[in-house]
MIMI-823906 format. One record per residue (C-alpha): residue number from 1; x, y, z. Coordinates in Angstrom, 1 decimal. Example, Ala and Ser with C-alpha at 12.3 -4.5 7.8 and 13.67 -1.06 7.14 Angstrom:
% MIMI-823906
@resi:1 east:12.3 north:-4.5 up:7.8 .
@resi:2 east:13.7 north:-1.1 up:7.1 .
//
This chain:
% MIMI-823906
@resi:1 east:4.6 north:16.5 up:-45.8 .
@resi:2 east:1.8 north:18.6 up:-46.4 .
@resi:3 east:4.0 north:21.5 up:-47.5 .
@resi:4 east:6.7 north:20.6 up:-50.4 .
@resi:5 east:8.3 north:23.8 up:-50.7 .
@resi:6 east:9.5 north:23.4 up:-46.9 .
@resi:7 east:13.4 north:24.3 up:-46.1 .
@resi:8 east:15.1 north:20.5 up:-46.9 .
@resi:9 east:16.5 north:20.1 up:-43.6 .
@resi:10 east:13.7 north:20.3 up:-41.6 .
@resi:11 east:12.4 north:17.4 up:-40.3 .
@resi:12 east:8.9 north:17.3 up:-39.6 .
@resi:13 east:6.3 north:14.5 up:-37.3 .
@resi:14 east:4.9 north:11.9 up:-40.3 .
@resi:15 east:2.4 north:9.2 up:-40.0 .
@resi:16 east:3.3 north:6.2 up:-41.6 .
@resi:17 east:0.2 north:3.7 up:-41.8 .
@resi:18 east:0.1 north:0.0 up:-43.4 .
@resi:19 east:-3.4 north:-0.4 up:-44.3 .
@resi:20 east:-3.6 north:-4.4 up:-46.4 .
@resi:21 east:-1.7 north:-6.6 up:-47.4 .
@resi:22 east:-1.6 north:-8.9 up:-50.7 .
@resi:23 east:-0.2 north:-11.6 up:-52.4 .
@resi:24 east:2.5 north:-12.3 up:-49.8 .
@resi:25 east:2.3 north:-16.2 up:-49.4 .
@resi:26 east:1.6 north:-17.1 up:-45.2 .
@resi:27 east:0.5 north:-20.2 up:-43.6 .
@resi:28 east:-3.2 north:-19.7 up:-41.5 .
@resi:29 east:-1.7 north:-18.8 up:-38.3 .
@resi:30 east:0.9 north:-16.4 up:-39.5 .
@resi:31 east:0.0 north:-12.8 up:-39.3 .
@resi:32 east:2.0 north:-9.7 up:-40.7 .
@resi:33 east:3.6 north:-6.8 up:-39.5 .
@resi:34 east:5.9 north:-4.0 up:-40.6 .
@resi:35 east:9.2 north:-1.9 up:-39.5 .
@resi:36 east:9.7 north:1.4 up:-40.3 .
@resi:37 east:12.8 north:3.3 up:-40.2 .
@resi:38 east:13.9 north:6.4 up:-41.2 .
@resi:39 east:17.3 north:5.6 up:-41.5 .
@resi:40 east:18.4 north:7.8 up:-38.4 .
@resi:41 east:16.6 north:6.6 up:-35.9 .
@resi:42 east:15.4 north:3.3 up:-34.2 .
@resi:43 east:12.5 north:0.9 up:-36.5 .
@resi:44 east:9.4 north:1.2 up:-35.4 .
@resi:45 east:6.1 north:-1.4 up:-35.5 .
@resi:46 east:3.6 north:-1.0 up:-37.8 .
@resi:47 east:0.7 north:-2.8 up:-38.1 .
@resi:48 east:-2.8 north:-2.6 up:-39.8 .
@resi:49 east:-4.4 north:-1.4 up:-35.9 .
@resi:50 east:-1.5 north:1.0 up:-35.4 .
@resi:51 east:-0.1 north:3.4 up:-37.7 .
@resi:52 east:4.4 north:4.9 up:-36.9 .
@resi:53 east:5.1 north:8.4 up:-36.2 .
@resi:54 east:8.5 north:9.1 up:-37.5 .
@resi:55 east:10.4 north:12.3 up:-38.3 .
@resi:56 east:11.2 north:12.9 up:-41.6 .
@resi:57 east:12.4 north:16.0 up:-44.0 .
@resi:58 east:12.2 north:16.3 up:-48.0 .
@resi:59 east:15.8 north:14.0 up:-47.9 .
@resi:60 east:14.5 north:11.4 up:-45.9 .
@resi:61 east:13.9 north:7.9 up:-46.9 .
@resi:62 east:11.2 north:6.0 up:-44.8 .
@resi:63 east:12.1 north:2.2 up:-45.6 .
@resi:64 east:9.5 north:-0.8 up:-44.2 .
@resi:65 east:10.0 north:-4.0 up:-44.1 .
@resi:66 east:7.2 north:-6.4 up:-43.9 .
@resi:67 east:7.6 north:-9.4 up:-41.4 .
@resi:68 east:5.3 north:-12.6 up:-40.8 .
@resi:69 east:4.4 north:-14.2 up:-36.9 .
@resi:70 east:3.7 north:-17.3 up:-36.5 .
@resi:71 east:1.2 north:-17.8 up:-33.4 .
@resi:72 east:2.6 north:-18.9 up:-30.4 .
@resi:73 east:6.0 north:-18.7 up:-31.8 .
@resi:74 east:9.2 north:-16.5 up:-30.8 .
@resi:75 east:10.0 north:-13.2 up:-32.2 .
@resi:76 east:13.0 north:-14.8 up:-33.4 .
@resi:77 east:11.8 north:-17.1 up:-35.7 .
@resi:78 east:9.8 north:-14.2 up:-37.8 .
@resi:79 east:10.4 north:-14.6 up:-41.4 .
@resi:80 east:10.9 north:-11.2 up:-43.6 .
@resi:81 east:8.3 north:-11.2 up:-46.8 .
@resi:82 east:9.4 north:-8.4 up:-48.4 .
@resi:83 east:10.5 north:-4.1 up:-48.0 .
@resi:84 east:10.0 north:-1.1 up:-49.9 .
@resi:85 east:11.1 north:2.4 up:-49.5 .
@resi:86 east:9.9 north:5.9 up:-49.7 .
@resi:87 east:12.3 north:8.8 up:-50.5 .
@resi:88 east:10.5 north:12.0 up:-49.8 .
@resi:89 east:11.7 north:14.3 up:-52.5 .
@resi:90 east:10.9 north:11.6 up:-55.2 .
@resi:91 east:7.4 north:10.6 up:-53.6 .
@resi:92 east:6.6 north:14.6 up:-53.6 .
@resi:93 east:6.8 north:14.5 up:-57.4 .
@resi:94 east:4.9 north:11.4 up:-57.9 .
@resi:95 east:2.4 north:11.6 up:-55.6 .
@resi:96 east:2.4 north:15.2 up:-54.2 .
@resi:97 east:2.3 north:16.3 up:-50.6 .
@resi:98 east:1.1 north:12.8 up:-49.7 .
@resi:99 east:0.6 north:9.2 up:-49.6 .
@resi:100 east:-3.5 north:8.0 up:-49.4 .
@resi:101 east:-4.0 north:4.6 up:-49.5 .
@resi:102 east:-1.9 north:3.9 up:-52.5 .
@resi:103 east:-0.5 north:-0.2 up:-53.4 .
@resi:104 east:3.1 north:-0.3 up:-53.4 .
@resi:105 east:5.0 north:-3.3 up:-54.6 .
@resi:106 east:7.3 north:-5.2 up:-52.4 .
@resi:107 east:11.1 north:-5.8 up:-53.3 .
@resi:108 east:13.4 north:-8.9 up:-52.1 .
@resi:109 east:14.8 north:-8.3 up:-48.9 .
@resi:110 east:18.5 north:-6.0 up:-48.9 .
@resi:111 east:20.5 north:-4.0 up:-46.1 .
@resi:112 east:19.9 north:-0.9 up:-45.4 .
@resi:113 east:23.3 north:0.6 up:-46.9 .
@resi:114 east:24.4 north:2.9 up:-49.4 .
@resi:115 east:23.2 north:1.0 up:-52.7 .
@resi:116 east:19.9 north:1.2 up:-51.2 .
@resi:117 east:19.7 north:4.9 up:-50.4 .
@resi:118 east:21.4 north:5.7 up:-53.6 .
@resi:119 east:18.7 north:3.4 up:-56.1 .
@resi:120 east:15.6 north:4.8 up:-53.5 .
@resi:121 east:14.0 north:6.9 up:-56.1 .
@resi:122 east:14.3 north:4.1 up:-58.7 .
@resi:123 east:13.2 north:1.4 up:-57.2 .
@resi:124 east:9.9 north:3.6 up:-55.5 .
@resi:125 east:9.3 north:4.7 up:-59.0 .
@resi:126 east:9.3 north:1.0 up:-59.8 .
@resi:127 east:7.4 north:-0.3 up:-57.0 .
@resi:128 east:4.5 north:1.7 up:-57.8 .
@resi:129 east:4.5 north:0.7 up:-61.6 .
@resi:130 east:4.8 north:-3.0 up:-60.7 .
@resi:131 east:1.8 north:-2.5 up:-57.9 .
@resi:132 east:-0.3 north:-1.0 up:-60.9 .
@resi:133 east:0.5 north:-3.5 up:-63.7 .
@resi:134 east:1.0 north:-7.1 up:-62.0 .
@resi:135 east:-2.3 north:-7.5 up:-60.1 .
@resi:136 east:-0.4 north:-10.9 up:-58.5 .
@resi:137 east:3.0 north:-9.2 up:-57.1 .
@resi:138 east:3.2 north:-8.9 up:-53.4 .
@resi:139 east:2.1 north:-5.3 up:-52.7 .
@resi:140 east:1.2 north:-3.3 up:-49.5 .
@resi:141 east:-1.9 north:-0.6 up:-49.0 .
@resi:142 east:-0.2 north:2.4 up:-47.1 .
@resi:143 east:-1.2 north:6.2 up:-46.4 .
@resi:144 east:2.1 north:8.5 up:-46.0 .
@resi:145 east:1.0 north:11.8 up:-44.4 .
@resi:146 east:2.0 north:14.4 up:-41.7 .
@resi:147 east:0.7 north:13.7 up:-37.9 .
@resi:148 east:-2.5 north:15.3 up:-36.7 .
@resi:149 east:-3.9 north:15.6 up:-40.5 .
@resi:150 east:-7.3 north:14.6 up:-40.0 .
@resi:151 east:-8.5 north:13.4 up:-43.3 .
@resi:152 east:-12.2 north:12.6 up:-42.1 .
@resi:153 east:-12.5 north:16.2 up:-42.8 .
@resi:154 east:-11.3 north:16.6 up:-46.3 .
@resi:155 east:-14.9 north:16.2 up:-48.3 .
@resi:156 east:-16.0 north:19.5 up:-46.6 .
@resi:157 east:-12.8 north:21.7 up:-46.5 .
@resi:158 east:-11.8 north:23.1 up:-50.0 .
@resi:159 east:-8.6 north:24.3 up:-48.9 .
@resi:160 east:-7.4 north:21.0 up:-47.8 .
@resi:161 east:-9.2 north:19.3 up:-51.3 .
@resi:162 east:-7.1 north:21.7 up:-53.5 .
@resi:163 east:-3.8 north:20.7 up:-51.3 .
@resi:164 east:-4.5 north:17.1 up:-51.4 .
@resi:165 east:-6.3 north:16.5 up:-54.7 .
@resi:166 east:-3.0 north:14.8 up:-56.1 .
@resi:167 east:-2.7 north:12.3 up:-53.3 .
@resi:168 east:-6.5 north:11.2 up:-54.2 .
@resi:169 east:-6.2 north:11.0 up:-58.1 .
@resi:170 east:-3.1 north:9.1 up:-57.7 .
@resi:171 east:-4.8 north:6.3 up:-55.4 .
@resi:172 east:-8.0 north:6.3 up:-57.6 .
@resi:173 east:-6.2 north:6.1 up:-60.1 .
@resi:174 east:-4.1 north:3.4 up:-59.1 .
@resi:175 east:-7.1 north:1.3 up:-58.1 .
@resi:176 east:-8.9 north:1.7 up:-61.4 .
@resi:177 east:-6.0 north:0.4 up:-63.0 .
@resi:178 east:-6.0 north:-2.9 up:-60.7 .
@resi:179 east:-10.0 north:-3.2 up:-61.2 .
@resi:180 east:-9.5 north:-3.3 up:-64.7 .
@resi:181 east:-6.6 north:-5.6 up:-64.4 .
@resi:182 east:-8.5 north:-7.8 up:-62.4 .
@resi:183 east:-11.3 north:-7.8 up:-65.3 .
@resi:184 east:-9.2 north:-8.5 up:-68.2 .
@resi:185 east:-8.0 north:-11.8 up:-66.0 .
@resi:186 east:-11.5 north:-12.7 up:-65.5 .
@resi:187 east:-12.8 north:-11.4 up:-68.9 .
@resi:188 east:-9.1 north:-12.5 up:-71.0 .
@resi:189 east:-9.3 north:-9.3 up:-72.6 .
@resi:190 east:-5.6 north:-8.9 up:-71.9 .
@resi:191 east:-3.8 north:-9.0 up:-74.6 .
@resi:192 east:-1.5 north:-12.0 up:-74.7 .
@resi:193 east:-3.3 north:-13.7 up:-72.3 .
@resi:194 east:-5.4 north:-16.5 up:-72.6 .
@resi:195 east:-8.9 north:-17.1 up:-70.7 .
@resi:196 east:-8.1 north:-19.2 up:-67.4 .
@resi:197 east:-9.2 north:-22.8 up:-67.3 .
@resi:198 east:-11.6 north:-23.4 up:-64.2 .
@resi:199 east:-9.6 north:-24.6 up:-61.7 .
@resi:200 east:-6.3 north:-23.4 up:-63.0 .
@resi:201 east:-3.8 north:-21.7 up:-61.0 .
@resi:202 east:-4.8 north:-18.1 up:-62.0 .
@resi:203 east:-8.6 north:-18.7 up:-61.1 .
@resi:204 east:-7.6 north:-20.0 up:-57.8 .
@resi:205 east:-5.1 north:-17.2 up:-57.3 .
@resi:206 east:-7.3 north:-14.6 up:-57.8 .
@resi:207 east:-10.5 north:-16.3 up:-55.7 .
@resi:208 east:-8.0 north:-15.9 up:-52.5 .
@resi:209 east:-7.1 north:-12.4 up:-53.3 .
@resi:210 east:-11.3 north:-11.7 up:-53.7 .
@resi:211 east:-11.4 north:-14.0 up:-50.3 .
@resi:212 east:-8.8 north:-11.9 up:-48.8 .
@resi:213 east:-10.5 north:-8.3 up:-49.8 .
@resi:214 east:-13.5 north:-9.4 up:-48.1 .
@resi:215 east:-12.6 north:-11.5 up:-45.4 .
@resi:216 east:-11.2 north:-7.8 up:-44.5 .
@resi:217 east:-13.6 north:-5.5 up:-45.6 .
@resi:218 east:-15.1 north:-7.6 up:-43.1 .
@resi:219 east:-13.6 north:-7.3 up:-40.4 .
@resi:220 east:-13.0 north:-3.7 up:-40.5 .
@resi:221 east:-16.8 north:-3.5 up:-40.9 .
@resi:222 east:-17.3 north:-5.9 up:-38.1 .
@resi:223 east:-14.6 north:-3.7 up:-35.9 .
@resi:224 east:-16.8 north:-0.4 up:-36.8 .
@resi:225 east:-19.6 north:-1.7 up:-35.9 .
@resi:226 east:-18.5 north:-2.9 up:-32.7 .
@resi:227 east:-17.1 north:0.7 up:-32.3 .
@resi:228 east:-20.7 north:1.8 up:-32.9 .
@resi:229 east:-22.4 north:-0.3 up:-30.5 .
@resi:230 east:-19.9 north:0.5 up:-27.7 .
@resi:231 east:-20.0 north:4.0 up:-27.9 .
@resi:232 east:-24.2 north:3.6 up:-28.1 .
@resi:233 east:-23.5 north:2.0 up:-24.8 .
@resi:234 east:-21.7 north:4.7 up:-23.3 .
@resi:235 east:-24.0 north:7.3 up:-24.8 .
@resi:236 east:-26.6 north:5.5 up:-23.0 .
@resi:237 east:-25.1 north:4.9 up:-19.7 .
@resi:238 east:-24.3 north:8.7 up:-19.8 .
@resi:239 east:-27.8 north:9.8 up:-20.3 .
@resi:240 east:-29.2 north:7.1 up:-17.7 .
@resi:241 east:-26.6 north:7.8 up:-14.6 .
@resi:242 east:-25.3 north:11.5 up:-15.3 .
@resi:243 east:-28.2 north:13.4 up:-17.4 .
@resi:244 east:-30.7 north:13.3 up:-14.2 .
@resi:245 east:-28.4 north:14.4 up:-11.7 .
@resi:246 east:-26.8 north:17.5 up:-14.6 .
@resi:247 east:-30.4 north:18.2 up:-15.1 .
@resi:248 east:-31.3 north:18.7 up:-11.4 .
@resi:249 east:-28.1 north:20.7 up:-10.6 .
@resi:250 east:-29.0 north:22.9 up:-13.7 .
@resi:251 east:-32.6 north:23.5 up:-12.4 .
@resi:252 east:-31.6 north:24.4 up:-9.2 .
@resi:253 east:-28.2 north:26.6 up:-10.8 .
@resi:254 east:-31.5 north:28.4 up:-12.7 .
@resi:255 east:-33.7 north:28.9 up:-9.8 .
@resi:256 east:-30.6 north:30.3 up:-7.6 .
@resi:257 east:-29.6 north:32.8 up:-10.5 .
@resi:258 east:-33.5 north:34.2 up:-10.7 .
@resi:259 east:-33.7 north:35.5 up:-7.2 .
@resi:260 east:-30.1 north:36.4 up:-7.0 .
@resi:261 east:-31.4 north:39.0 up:-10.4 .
@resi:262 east:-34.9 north:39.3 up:-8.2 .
@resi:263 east:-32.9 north:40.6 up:-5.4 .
@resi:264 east:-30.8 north:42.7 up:-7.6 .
@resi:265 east:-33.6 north:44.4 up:-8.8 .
@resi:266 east:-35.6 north:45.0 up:-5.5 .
@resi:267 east:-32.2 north:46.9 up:-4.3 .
@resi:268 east:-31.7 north:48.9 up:-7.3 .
@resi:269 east:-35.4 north:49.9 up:-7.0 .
@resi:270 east:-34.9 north:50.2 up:-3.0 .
@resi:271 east:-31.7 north:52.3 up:-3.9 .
@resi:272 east:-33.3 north:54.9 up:-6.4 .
@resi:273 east:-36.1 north:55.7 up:-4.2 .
@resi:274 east:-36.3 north:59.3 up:-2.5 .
@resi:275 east:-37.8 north:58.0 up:0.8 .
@resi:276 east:-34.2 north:56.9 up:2.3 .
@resi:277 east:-32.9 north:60.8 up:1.4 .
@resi:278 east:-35.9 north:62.3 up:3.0 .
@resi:279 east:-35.0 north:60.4 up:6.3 .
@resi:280 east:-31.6 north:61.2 up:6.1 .
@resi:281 east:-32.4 north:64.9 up:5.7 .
@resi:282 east:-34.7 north:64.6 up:8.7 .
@resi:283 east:-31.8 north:63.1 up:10.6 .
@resi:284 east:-29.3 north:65.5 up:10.2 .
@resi:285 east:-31.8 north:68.7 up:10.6 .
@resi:286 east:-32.4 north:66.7 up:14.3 .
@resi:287 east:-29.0 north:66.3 up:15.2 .
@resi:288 east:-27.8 north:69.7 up:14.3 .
@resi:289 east:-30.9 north:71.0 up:16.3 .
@resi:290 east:-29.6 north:68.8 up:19.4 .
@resi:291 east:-26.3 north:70.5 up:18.8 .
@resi:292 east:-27.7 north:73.5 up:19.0 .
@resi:293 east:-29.8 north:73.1 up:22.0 .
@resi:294 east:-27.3 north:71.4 up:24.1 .
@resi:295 east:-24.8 north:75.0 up:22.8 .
@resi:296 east:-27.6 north:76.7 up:24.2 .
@resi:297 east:-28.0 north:75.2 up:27.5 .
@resi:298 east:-24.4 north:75.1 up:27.9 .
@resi:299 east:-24.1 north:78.8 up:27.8 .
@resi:300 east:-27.0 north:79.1 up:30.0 .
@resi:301 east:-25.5 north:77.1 up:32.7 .
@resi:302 east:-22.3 north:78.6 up:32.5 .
@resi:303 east:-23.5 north:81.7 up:33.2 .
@resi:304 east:-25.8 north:81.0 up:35.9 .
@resi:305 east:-22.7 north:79.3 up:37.7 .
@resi:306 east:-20.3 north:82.2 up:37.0 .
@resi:307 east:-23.1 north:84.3 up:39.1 .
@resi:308 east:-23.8 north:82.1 up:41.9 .
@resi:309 east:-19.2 north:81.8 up:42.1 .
@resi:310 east:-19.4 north:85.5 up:42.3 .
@resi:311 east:-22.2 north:85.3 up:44.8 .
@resi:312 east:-20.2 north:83.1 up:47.5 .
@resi:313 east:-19.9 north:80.1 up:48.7 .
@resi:314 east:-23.4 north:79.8 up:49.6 .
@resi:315 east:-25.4 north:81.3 up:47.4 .
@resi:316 east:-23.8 north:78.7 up:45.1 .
@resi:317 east:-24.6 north:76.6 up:47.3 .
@resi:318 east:-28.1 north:77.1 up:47.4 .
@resi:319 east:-28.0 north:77.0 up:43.0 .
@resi:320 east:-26.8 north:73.6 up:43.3 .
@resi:321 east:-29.2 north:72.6 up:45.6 .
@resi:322 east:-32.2 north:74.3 up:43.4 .
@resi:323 east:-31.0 north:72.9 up:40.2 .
@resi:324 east:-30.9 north:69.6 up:42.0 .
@resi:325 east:-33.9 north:68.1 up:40.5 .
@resi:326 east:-32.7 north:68.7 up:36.7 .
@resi:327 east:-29.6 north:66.7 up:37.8 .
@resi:328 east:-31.4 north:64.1 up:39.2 .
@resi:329 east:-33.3 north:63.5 up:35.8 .
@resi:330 east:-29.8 north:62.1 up:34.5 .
@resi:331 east:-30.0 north:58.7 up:35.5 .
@resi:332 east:-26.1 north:57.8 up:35.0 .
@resi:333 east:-25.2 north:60.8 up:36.7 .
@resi:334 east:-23.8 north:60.7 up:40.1 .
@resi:335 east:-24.4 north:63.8 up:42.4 .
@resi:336 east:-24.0 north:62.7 up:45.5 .
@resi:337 east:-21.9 north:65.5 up:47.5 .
@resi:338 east:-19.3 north:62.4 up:48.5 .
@resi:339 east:-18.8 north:61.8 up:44.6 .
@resi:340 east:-15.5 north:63.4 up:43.9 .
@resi:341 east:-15.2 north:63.4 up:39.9 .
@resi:342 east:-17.6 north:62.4 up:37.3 .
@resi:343 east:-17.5 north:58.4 up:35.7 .
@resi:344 east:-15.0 north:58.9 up:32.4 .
@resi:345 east:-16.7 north:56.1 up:30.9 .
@resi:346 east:-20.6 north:58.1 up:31.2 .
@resi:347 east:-22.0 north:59.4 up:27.8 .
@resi:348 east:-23.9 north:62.6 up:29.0 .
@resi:349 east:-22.9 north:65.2 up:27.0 .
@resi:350 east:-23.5 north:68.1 up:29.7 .
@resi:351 east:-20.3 north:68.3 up:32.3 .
@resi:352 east:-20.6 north:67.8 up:36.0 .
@resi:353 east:-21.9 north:71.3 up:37.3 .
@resi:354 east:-19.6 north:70.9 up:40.3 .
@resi:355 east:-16.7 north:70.8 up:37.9 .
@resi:356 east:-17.7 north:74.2 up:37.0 .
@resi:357 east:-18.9 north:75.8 up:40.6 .
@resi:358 east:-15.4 north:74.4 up:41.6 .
@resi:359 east:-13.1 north:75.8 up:39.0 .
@resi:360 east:-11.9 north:72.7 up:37.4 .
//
């Protein structure tokens, strides 16, 4: 609920997480978890390995109750240790936008009805007043948040310092009151109180709860450092099976991309050179001289034809059979007197003279 002055009826994604556990009385092979409801919806599990999303708006109430397992044993016969409940609007003046890892205090078990909903702000007000003073009433560790706040990041973002600074000071200050509860017990500097005996009730009281801080500082150690050593693993495996292949790929990616920008370069050079239009100039002044030779040599035999037709028949005769030898030079040109027309598929570019001592 990072933002308190949202519109009260909208409902936004929370995270609900139980972090510990204290001074709720379980035999060895009993283990705890919590339900968490909003009131509208169905519970939901909560445990200290897997944190609730609910939905929630500045009315809500988030209510858990905390449950005990014993090994082996059926659902059924799971025994209720306690609840507590969370009204938004009353937890946003108490604690601000957030929850972090503050102790609340757990009450006797009661329905979820309209006494409860009406005394929430009360008895939360209560609950975290009782987690503070009695360092031996049954309390819970829990963080209270919206979903996808990552608070890893806090130490280096001011914005998010300034908008979560009262969540922090309440939970330090919270557990600086229970360290120096814990003190006066040890030192009896609490007024009223006398020094415990050695081997009274008190001492062994608060040994457990010492045992029961680090047998799980422990084990969340123990689960980091397993976390560690996996992901060492992985790193390791990664760098041994896929960095060669990667590397190879990139090399050859690299070696591709320089000639391919080689190449480039050789045809822009290529390209701005004068030498290709210089040949194509030479080109064209050659074919438009063919062009006009082959005019040229059209006109010429035109007319000698039209002479020899105005001749006769023989005379013309006689031109064709003196020009002979410059028609034989054609090689794919038929002139045989039996060929009728010329091949419509031959590329000469002068016309059959017959064509034109015939008219046609």
């Amino acid at each position: 609920m990072g933002n308190s002055s949202a519109p009260a009826g909208e409902e936004r994604e929370v995270l609900l997480c139980l972090h510990s556990v204290h001074n709720v009385e379980h035999s060895p092979t009993e283990s705890y978890y919590g339900m968490a409801t909003n009131h509208a919806d169905e519970e939901t599990a909560l445990t200290s390995d897997r944190a609730a999303t609910l939905r929630a708006s500045v009315d809500s109430i988030i209510s858990i109750r905390l449950h005990l397992h014993e090994r082996g044993a059926s659902a059924s016969r799971d025994r209720s240790a306690g609840q507590v409940s969370i009204p938004v609007r009353e937890m946003l003046k108490q604690c601000g936008p957030a929850i972090f890892q503050t102790w609340l205090a757990l009450g006797p078990i009661a329905p979820y009805d309209s006494d409860l909903i009406g005394g929430a702000a009360s008895s939360f007000k209560q609950s975290m007043q009782t987690a503070r003073e009695n360092v031996h009433a049954p309390r819970i560790c829990v963080s209270f948040l919206e979903n996808g706040m990552e608070t890893s990041g806090w130490e280096h973002d001011p914005a998010m310092q300034a908008t979560y600074y009262e969540p922090i000071l309440v939970s330090h200050t919270q557990h600086l009151a229970l360290e120096q509860a814990y003190f006066r017990q040890f030192d009896g500097q609490e007024s009223g109180v006398d020094v415990p005996a050695p081997g009274s009730k008190q001492v062994s009281q608060l040994k457990r709860d010492l045992d029961a801080v680090t047998l799980e500082a422990n084990r969340h150690i123990e689960k980091g450092n397993d976390t560690i050593m996996r992901l060492k693993g992985q790193l390791r495996e990664m760098a041994e099976e896929e960095a060669p292949p990667l590397l190879s790929a990139r090399a050859d990616a690299r070696a591709r991309k320089q000639m391919a920008e080689a190449s480039k370069q050789n045809l822009q050079a290529r390209l701005q050179t004068v030498d290709y239009d210089e040949e194509l100039f030479q080109l064209r002044s050659e074919a438009t001289a063919l062009e006009v030779q082959k005019a040229a040599l059209m006109d010429r035999l035109t007319d000698s034809f039209q002479r020899c037709e105005r001749v006769g028949g023989q005379a013309a005769a006689r031109a064709l059979e003196a020009i002979k030898p410059l028609l034989d030079a054609n090689a794919s040109t038929d002139i045989s007197p039996d060929c009728g027309s010329r091949d419509s598929s031959s590329d000469n570019l002068l016309p059959d003279p017959r064509d034109i001592l015939r008219g046609t």
